[in-house]
N, C-alpha and C positions, 0 to 999 in steps of 0.2 A: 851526337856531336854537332851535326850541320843546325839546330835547334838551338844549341847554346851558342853558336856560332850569330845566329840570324839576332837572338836576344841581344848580343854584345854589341855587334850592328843598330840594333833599334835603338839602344842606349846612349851610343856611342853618337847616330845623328841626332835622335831626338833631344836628349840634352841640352847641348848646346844652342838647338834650334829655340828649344822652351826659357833657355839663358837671355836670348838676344829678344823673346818677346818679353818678357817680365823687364828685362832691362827699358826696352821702351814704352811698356807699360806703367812704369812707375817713373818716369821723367818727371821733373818739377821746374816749376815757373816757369810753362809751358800755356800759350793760348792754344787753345781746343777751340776746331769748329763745331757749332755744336747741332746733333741732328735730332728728332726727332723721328718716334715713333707717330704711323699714322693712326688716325684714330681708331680704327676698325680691328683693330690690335688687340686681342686682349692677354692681360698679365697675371698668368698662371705660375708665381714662382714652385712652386712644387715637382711641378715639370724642370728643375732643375737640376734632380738627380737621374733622369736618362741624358739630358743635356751634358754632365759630367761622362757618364757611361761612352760618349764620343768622343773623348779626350784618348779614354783605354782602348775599346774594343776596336778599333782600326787597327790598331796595334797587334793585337794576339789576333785578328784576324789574316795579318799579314804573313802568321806562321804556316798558313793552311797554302802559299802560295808555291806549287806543285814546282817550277822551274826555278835554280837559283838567278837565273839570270833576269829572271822575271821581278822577282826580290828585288833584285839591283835595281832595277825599274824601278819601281817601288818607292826607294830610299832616294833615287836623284830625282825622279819626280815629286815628290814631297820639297827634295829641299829647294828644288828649280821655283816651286809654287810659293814655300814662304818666302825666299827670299824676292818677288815680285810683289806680295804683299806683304811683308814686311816695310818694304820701298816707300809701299804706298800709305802706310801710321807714319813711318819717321816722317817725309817730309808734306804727308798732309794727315796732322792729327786731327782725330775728330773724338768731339764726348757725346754720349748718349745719355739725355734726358730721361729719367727712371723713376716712376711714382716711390712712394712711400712704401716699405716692405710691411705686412700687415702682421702683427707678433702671435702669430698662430703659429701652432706646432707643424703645420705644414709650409712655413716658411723657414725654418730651422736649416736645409741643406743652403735653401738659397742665400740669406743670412750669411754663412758660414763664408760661402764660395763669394758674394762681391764685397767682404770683410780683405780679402786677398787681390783682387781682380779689380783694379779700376776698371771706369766705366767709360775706356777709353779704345781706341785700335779699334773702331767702327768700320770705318769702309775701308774697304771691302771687307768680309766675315775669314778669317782663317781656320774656324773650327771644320769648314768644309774641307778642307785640303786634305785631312788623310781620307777619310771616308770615301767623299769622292776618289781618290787613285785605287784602295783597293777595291771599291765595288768595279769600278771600271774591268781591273785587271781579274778579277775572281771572276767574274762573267763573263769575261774573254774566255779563260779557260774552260767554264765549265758554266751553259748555262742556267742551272741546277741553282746556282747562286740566288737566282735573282729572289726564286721563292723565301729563300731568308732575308735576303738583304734590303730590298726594297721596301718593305712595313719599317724594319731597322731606319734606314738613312730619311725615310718620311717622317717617324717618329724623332729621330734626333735633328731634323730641318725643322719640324713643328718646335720643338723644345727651342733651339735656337732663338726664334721667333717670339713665342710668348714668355720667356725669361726674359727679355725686352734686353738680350746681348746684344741684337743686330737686326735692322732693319730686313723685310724680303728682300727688297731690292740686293743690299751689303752680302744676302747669301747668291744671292745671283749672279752679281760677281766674283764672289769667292768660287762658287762653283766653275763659272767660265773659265778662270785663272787656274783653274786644279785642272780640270779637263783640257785645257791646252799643251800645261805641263804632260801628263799623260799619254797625247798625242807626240806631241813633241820629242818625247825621251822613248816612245816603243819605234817610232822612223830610224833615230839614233842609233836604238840599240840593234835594230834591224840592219841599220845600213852598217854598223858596226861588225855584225854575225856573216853578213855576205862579202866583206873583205875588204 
């Protein structure tokens, strides 16, 4: 029950949260600043489907989170982080500069995914904001975590990176932004639980 309960929860913010980024992702006659990848970058769209895999697995990762209260953590952290960068697309959009997709079968997921996804909501990176809250919070609990989770969140900041979604930098701030959220809402809920 407390599982179908957490799914309905994850639905229930996620949603909305994915509403209000698609919404400002798909803004028109709009000027974009526009950024640029550095050059030492390189652009491996193929790497584009563990890049998706960090949209879900934050998610079903968050069911493994032993305390409900901790969950809740969880859910206001995420939405404290998008909605600071979300802040930060609306009133400073930026577009990311993106070579040519090359029509090989290995570019088929990527293809697919910026067919949907402008190439917009650059700075700061949001794809870090779940990721970031539950590795933080799974490794609080239990540090057991980290041996899975770390290749994971390396491998999907790599992905990040060479799908040419976001500058290093844009994940560095998106991460700062998740990990404040985080800090911020476990004081909260702490200073909340002592009364």
């Amino acid at each position: 029950m407390q599982l179908l309960f957490r799914i309905i929860l994850l639905w229930a913010v996620g949603g909305p949260l994915m509403a209000i980024y698609l919404m400002i992702n798909h803004r028109e006659n709009l000027a974009h600043d526009p950024v640029t990848m550095p050059e030492w970058v390189p652009f491996w769209p193929l790497l584009a489907i563990p890049y998706l895999g960090m949209l879900v697995l934050p998610g079903c990762l968050s069911l493994f989170i032993k305390e409900q209260r901790d969950f809740y953590q969880y859910l206001v952290s995420i939405t404290i982080a998008f909605l600071v960068v979300g802040s930060i697309w609306y009133f400073y959009p930026t577009e990311m500069i993106r070579p040519p997709i090359p029509g090989d079968w290995q570019s088929h997921v990527y293809r697919e995914m910026v067919s949907i996804d402008n190439p917009v909501c650059i700075v700061p990176c949001g794809h870090v904001i779940t990721p970031i809250a539950v590795f933080c919070i799974l490794i609080r609990q239990n540090s057991r975590w980290l041996f899975w989770l770390l290749p994971l969140l390396v491998l999907g900041i790599i992905s990040i990176v060479v799908t040419w979604q976001h500058r290093p930098v844009d994940v560095i701030y998106g991460t700062l932004i998740s990990f404040f959220a985080v800090v911020l809402t476990r004081r909260l809920f702490e200073k909340a639980a002592q009364g």
